[in-house]
Each structure stands twice: as C-alpha cells, then as structure tokens.
C-alpha positions in Angstrom: 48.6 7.2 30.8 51.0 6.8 28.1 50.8 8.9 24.9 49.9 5.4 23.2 47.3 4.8 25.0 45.8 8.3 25.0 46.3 7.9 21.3 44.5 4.7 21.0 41.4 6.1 23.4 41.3 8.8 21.0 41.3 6.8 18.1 38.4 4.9 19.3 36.3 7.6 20.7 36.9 9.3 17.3 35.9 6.1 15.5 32.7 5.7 17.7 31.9 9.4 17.2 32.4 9.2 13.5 30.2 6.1 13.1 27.6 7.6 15.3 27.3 10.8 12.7 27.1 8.6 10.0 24.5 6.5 11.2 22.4 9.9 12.0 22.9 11.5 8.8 21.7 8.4 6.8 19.2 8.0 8.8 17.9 12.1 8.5 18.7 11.2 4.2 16.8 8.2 4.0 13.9 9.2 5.9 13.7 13.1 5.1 15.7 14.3 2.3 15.9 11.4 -0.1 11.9 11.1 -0.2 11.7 14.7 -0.9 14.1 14.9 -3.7 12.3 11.5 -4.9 8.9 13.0 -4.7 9.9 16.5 -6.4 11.7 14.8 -9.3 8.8 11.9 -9.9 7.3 13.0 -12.6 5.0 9.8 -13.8 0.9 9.9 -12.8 0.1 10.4 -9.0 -2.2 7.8 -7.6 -2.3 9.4 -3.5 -5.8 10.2 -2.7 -8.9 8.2 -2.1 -10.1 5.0 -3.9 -13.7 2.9 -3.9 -12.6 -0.6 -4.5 -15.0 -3.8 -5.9 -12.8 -7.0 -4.9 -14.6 -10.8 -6.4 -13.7 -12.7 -4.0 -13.9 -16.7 -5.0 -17.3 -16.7 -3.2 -17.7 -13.4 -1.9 -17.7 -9.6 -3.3 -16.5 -6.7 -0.6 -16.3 -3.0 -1.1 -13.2 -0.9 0.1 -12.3 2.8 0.6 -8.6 3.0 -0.1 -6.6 5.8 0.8 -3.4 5.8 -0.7 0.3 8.3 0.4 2.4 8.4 -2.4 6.0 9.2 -2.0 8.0 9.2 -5.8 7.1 5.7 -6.9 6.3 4.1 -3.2 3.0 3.7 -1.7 1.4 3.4 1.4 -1.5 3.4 2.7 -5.6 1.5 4.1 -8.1 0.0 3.0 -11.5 0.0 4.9 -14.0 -2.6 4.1 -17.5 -1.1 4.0 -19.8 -3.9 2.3 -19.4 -7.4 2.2 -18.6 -10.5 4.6 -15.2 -8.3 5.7 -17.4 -5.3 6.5 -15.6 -3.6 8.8 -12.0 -4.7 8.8 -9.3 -2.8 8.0 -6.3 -3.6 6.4 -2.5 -1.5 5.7 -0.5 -2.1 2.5 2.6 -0.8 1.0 3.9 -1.2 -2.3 5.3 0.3 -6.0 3.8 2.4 -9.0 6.3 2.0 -11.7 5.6 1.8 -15.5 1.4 2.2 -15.0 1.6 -0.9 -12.9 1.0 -0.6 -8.7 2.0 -3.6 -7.1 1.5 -4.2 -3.3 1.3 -6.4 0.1 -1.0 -6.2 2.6 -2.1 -7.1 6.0 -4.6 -7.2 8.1 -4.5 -4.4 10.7 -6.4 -6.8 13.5 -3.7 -8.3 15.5 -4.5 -11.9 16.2 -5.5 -11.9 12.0 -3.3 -13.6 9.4 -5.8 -12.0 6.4 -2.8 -11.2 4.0 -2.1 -10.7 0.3 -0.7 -8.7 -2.6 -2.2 -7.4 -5.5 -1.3 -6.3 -8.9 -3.2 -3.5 -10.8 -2.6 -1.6 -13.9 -3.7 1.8 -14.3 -6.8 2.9 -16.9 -8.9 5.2 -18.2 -6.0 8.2 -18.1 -5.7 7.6 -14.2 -9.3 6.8 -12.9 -9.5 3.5 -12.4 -7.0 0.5 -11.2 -7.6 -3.0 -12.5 -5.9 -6.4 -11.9 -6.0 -9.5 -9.6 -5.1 -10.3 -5.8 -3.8 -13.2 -4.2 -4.9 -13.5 -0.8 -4.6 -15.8 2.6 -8.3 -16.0 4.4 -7.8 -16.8 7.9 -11.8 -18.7 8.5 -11.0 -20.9 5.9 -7.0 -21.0 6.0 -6.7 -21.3 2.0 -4.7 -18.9 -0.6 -7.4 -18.1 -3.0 -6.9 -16.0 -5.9 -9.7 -12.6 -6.5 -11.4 -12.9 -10.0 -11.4 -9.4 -10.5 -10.0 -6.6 -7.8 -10.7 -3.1 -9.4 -10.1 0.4 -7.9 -12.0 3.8 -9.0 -10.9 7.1 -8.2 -12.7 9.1 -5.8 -13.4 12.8 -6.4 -13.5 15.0 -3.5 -16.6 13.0 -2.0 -18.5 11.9 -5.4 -21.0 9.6 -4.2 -19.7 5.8 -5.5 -22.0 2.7 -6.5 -20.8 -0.6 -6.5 -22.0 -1.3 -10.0 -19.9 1.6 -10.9 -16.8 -1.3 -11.1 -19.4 -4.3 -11.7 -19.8 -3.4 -14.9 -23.1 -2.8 -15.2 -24.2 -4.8 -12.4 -25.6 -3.6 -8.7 -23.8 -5.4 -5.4 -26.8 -7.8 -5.4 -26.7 -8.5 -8.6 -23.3 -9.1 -8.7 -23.2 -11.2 -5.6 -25.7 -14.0 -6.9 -23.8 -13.9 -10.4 
C-alpha cells in the first residue's frame, strides 16, 4: 500500500474508533453518572415510595397502589388496581415533579390493551397527598374521558388505607352510588 492510503485507513479507523468512545461514554453519562449527580443535587420534596390512589372515573371509581422511583425531578414507576371495574390491571407511567406539580403518561402494561393517559397532580398537605385530574383512553368503550377527581395518599410503611381516606368522608360504596 501507498503511504496515502495507509494514511487514509488510519484516518478512518481512527475516526470509527473515536466515534465508537464517544458513543459509549455518553451512553455510561446519561444513564449512570448524570442521574446520580441529578439525584444528589435535587434538593425539592421526594415523592418515591408507595401511594393508595382514589381515581372518579366518569362512571366508575378504582383504587390503585402506586409505587413510584424517583430520579432528580423524573419519575417512574406502577400502578396496581386493587378495587374497582380495572381490578387487577396494571399499568407503567413515567413522568416530571417540578415546581410541586407531577405530571405523567401512562400505559397499560397488558399487551393487546390501548388503556392510556396522563395525569396532572399537585402536591398537598406538606407532601402527603397528590391531587389533580387525568385524561384517559378506555379501550371497552373506545372514548377519551376526562377523571373527576384522581387523588394520591402517601403510604407509610404499611399503614392500613381506606378508600374514604381520599373520598372525603365517603366509604367506596358510598362513593360509588354518589
């Protein structure tokens, strides 16, 4: 080979080389150091832990257990239905705590289901209990329909929860025929 070309395979091997480092060492900041430097400098009220949930549906009232990762200002995390018409199904979100509001999507973790939505809550009562509306898609009845009233409460290292504990008052049958 000429010294040109050697030069030129060099050059390109040292390009490819020099992109493939880059790629890995965004990737390692991105998803290693940059969420640990994020986490360690947050310094706003921590929402990660467990969650009892009350969501009005238009025509229908479901309980949730919500278990939530928190990472800086980004969340993560399930939701399992354990009382109501979606007893049972389990759902993924992700989303954003900034300025005492969380905002978040979620889906459906059943494969064939398009059961989707996002919520926005704001936080009360110095960090106990989330508040706000959801807009959701309901797969059975294939309409966007918009919760009344979607509030979370904070659960403390296995405190029994009620359901009239975010009904106001009101027990889950009570509630359901109001």
């Amino acid at each position: 080979m000429s010294t040109t070309t050697e030069a030129i395979v060099a050059g390109v091997i040292s390009g490819v080389l020099a992109t493939g480092l880059a790629a890995v060492i965004r990737s390692v900041w991105t998803a290693m150091i940059y969420p640990h430097i994020e986490n360690c400098l947050y310094g706003d009220i921590r929402i990660d832990g467990e969650w009892r949930s009350t969501f009005r549906g238009v025509s229908f009232i479901d309980s949730e257990v919500i278990t939530i990762v928190q990472v800086g200002h980004r969340i993560s995390g399930s939701m399992q239905c354990y009382e109501g018409p979606d007893k049972g199904r389990a759902f993924k979100f992700t989303g954003e705590f900034r300025n005492r509001i969380l905002t978040g999507m979620y889906v459906s973790q059943k494969p064939n289901s398009l059961d989707r939505g996002t919520f926005a809550l704001q936080i009360e009562d110095n960090g106990e209990r989330l508040s706000g509306q959801c807009i959701y898609y309901r797969d059975p009845t294939n309409t966007l329909e918009v919760a009344a009233e979607y509030t979370w409460i904070r659960s403390h290292h296995g405190a029994p929860f009620l359901p009239s504990d975010a009904s106001a008052g009101k027990g889950h049958e009570e509630a359901t025929r109001a």
